[in-house]
C-alpha positions as CSV (number, residue, x, y, z in Angstrom):
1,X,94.4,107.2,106.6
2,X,98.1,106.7,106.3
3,X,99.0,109.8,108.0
4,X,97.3,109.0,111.2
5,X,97.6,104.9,111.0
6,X,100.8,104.9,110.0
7,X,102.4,108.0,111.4
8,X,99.7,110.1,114.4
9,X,99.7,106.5,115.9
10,X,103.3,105.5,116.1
11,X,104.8,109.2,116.5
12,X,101.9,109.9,119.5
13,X,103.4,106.3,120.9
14,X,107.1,107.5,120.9
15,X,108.2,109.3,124.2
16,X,111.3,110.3,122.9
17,X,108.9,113.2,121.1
18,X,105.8,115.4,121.3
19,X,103.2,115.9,118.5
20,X,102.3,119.8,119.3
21,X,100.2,120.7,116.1
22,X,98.5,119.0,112.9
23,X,97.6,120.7,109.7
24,X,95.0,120.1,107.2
25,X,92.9,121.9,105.0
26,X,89.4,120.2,106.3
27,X,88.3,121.9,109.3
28,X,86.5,119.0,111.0
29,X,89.2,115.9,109.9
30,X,92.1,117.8,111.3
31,X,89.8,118.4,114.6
32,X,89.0,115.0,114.8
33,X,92.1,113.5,114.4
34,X,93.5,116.0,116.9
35,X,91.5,115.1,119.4
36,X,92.0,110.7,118.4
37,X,95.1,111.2,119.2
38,X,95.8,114.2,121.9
39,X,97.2,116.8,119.9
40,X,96.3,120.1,121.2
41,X,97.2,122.5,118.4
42,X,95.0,122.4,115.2
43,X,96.2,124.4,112.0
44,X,94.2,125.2,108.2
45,X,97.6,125.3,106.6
46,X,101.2,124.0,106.9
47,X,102.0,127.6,106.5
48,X,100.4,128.4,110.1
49,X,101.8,125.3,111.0
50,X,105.1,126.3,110.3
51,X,104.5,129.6,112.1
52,X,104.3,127.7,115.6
53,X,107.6,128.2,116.8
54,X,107.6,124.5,119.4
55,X,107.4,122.7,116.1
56,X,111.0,121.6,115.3
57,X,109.9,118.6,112.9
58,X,107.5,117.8,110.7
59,X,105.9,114.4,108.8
60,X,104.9,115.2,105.2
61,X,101.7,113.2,104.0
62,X,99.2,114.8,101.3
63,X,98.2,114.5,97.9
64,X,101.4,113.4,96.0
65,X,102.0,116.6,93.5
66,X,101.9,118.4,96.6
67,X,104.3,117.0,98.7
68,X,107.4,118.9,97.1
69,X,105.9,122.2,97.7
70,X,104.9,121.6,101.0
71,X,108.6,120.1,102.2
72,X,110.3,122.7,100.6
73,X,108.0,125.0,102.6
74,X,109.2,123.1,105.5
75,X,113.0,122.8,104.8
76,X,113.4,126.2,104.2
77,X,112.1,127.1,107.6
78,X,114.2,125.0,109.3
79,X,112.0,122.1,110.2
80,X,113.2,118.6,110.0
81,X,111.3,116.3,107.9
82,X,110.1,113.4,107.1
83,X,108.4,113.0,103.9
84,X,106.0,110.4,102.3
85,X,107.0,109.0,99.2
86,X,107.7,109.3,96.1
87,X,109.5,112.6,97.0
88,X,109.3,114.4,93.7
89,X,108.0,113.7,90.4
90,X,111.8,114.6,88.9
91,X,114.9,114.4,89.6
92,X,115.5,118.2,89.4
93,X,112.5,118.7,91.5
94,X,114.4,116.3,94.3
95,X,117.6,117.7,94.1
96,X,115.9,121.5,94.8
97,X,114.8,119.3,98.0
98,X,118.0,118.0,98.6
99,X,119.5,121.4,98.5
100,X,117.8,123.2,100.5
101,X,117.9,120.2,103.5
102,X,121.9,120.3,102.9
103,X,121.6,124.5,103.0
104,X,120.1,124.2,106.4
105,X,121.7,121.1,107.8
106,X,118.6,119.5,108.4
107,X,117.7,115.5,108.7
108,X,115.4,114.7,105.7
109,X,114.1,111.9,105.5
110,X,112.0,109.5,102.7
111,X,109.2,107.1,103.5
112,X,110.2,103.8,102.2
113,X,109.7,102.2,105.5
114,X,110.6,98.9,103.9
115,X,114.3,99.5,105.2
116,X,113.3,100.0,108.3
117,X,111.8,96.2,108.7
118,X,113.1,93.9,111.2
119,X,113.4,91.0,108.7
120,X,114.9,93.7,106.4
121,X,117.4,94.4,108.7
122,X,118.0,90.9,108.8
123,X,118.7,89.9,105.6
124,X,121.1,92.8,105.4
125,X,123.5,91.2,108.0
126,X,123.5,87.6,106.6
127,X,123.9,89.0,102.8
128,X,127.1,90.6,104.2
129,X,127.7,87.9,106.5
130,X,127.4,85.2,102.8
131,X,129.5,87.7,101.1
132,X,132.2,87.9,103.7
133,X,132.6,84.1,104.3
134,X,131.6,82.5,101.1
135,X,129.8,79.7,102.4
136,X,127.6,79.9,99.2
137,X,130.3,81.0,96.6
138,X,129.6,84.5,94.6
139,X,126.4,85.7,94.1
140,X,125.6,85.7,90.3
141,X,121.8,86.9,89.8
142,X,119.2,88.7,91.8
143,X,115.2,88.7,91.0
144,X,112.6,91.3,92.5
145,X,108.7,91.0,92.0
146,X,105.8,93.6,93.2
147,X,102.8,92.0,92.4
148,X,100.5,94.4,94.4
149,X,97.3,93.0,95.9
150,X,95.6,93.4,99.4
151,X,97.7,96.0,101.2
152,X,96.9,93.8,104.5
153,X,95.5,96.9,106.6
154,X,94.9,95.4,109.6
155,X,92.9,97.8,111.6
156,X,91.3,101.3,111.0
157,X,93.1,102.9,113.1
158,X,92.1,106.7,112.1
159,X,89.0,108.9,111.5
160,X,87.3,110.2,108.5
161,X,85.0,113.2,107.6
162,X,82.6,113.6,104.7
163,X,84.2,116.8,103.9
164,X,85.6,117.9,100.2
165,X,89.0,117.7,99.4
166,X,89.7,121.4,98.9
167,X,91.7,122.7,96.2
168,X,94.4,125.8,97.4
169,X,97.4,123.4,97.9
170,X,100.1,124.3,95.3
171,X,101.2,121.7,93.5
172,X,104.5,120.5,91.2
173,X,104.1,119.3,87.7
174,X,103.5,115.6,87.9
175,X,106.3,114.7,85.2
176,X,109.0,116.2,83.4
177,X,108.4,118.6,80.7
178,X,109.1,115.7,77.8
179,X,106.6,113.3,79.5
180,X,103.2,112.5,77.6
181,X,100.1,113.9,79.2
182,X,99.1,110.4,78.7
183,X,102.1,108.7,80.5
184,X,101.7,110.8,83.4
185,X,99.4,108.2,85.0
186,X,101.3,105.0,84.9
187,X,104.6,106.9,86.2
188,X,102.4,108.4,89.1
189,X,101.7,104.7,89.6
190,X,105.3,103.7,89.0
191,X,106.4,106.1,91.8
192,X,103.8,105.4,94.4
193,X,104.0,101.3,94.7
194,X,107.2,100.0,92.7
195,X,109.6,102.4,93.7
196,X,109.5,100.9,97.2
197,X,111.4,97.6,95.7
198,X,113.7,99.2,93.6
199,X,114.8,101.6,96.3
200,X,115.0,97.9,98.7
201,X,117.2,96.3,96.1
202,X,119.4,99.3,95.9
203,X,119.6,98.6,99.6
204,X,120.8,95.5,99.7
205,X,122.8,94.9,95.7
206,X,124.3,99.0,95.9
207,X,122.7,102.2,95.9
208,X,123.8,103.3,91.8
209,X,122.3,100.7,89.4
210,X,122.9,101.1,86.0
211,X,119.0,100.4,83.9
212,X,120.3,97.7,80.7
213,X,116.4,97.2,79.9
214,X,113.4,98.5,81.0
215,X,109.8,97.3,79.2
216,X,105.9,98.9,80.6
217,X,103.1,97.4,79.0
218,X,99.5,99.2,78.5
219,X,98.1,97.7,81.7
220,X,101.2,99.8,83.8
221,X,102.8,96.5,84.5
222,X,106.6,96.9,84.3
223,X,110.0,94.7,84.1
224,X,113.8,95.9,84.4
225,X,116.8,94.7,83.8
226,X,119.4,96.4,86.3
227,X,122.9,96.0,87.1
228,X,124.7,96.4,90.2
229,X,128.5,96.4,89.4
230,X,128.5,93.0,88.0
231,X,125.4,91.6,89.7
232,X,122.4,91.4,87.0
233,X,118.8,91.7,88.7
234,X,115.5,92.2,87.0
235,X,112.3,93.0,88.3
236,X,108.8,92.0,87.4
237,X,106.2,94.7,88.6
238,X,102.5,94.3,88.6
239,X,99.6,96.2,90.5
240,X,97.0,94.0,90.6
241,X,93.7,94.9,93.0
242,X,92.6,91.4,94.2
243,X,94.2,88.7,95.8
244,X,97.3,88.5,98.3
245,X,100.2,91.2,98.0
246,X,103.3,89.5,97.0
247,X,106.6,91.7,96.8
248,X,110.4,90.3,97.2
249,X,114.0,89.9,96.5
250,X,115.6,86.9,95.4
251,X,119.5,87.0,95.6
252,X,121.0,83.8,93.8
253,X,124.4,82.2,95.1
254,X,126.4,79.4,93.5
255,X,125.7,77.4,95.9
256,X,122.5,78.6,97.5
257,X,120.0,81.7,98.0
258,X,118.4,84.9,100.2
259,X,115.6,85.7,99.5
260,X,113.4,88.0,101.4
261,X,109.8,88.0,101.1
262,X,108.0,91.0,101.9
263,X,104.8,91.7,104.1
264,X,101.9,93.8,102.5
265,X,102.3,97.5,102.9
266,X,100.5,97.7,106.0
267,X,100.7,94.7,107.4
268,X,102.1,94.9,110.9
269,X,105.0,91.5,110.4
270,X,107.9,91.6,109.7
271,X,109.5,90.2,106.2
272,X,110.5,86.8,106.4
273,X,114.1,85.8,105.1
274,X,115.2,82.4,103.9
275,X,118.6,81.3,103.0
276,X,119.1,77.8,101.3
277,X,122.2,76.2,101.6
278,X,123.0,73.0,99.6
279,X,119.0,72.2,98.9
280,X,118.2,73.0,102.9
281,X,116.6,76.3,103.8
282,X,116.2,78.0,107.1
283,X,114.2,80.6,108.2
284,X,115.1,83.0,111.2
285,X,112.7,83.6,113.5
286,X,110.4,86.4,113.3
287,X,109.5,88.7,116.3
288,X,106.3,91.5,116.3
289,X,107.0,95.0,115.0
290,X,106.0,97.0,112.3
291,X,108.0,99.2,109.8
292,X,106.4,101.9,110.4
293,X,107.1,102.3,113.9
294,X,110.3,101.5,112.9
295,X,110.7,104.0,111.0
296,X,109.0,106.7,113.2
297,X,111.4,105.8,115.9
298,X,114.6,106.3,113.4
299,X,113.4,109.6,112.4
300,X,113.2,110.6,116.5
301,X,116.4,109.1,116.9
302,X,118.5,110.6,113.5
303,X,117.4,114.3,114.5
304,X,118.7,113.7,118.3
305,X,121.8,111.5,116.8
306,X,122.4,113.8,113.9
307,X,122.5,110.9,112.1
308,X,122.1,109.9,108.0
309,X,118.3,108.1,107.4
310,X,118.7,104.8,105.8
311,X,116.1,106.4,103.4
312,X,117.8,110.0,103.2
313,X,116.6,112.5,100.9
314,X,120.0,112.3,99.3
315,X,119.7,108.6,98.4
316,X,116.3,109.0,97.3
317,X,117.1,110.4,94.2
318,X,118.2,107.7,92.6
319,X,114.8,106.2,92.4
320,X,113.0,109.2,90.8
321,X,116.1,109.5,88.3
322,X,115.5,105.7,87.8
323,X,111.7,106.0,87.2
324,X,112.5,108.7,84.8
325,X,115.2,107.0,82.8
326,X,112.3,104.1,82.2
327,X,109.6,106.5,81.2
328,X,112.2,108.3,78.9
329,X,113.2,105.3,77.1
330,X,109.1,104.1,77.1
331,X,108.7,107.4,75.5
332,X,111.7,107.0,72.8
333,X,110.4,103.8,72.0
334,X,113.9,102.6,72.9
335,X,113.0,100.2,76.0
């Protein structure tokens, strides 16, 4: 579903760029979506894939422990890529990523299509806009919630087979070698929803937090205490199934606030920003576009341009190191 929703859809609607060829291991899914969305080359593995010489970029979306495998695969024959998220399930498994994009000088790219909103965007100018002028004095806290709900899929926008899942894909260890069989679970969890708003935060507060406290309860519900050079921020994560999604950053003035308030994951809005100023909030207008496009369009645009992603492979370490720090210190009984 995400991979043609979110990526077929908005990658077949770009004309700066041509999807030749898709890959998947079910025969009739792969033809189907082929022919959905007018792709004319059909392939049982990203290994034949990878074969077809007119493929200079790929998009990355499978079962998570496969993921690394598969863009390493990728990387190291000189494809771009763009990869779903979380990239790895450790931080050495991401840096053997990293590496081998930096050994080829390729663009490599991380799905948190978050920083690619409009609204996002938006609040990123007026926070340095605040910060330059100091209409609202120094900022002195930041909160951050994830309180997962309804993922607001607006349309079904993709085709399905009854067709197994086959096995055959090779896949990474899904946590470091100290990690609990029984933790394994809840940081699979941790990496797939709330590492979208702690890789947001370090986009807007600084990309190298330092973790003060970090506390997961038995239900996978999670809260940390970060620090970004002075600026102390903790976030309250929860995946609950029912009711609206509610995800955002709050960034605390002296004499006001930002605070951005996320759309559901695939909700096609933008976030909405509002800054109060001595008790009287505005709210910028919104316009109508969709992070993922958004992000499809960048990832066109950084492989003509040559340019960093504003979710690089790179910078995406950081959030599996973080994730890994918490689970450690869970583990230790030190959080």
């Amino acid at each position: 579903m995400v991979g043609q929703m979110c990526h077929l859809a908005n990658f077949a609607a770009n004309p700066a760029c041509r999807v030749v060829a898709v890959a998947d291991l079910r025969p009739d899914l792969a033809a189907a979506a082929a022919q959905k969305f007018g792709v004319a080359r059909v392939y049982g593995t990203h290994r034949e894939l990878l074969a077809d010489s007119e493929v200079s970029a790929v998009v990355v979306v499978t079962k998570r422990r496969a993921t690394g495998p598969i863009v390493l695969d990728a990387l190291n024959s000189g494809r771009h890529v763009l990869s779903e998220k979380p990239m790895a399930y450790t931080t050495a498994q991401a840096e053997t990523l990293v590496e081998a994009a930096r050994r080829q000088d390729l663009i490599y790219s991380i799905g948190y299509m978050k920083r690619h909103d409009a609204g996002v965007a938006r609040a990123l100018a007026a926070l340095a806009r605040l910060r330059a002028d100091g209409s609202l004095g120094r900022i002195v806290a930041a909160r951050g919630w994830c309180l997962g709900g309804d993922t607001g899929r607006a349309q079904d926008n993709f085709v399905m087979t009854g067709e197994a899942r086959p096995d055959g894909l090779e896949l990474w260890d899904d946590g470091p070698d100290w990690m609990p069989r029984a933790m394994r679970q809840g940081y699979d969890n941790f990496l797939n929803v709330f590492s979208h708003i702690i890789n947001l935060s370090r986009h807007l507060l600084g990309p190298s937090p330092t973790l003060l406290e970090s506390a997961i309860e038995t239900s996978g519900a999670a809260r940390l205490a970060l620090d970004f050079n002075g600026i102390a921020c903790t976030l309250d994560l929860a995946n609950g199934a029912n009711g609206a999604w509610r995800e955002g950053l709050a960034i605390d003035f002296e004499r006001g606030s930002l605070t951005l308030e996320l759309p559901a994951p695939f909700a096609e809005q933008e976030a909405q920003v509002i800054i109060v100023h001595d008790g009287q909030s505005t709210r910028p207008a919104r316009a109508t576009s969709w992070a993922f496009r958004r992000q499809a369009d960048a990832f066109v645009a950084d492989i003509v341009d040559r340019k960093i992603p504003l979710a690089s492979g790179a910078d995406s370490v950081t959030d599996i190191s973080l994730a890994e720090m918490v689970y450690e210190r869970q583990a230790g009984g030190t959080a």
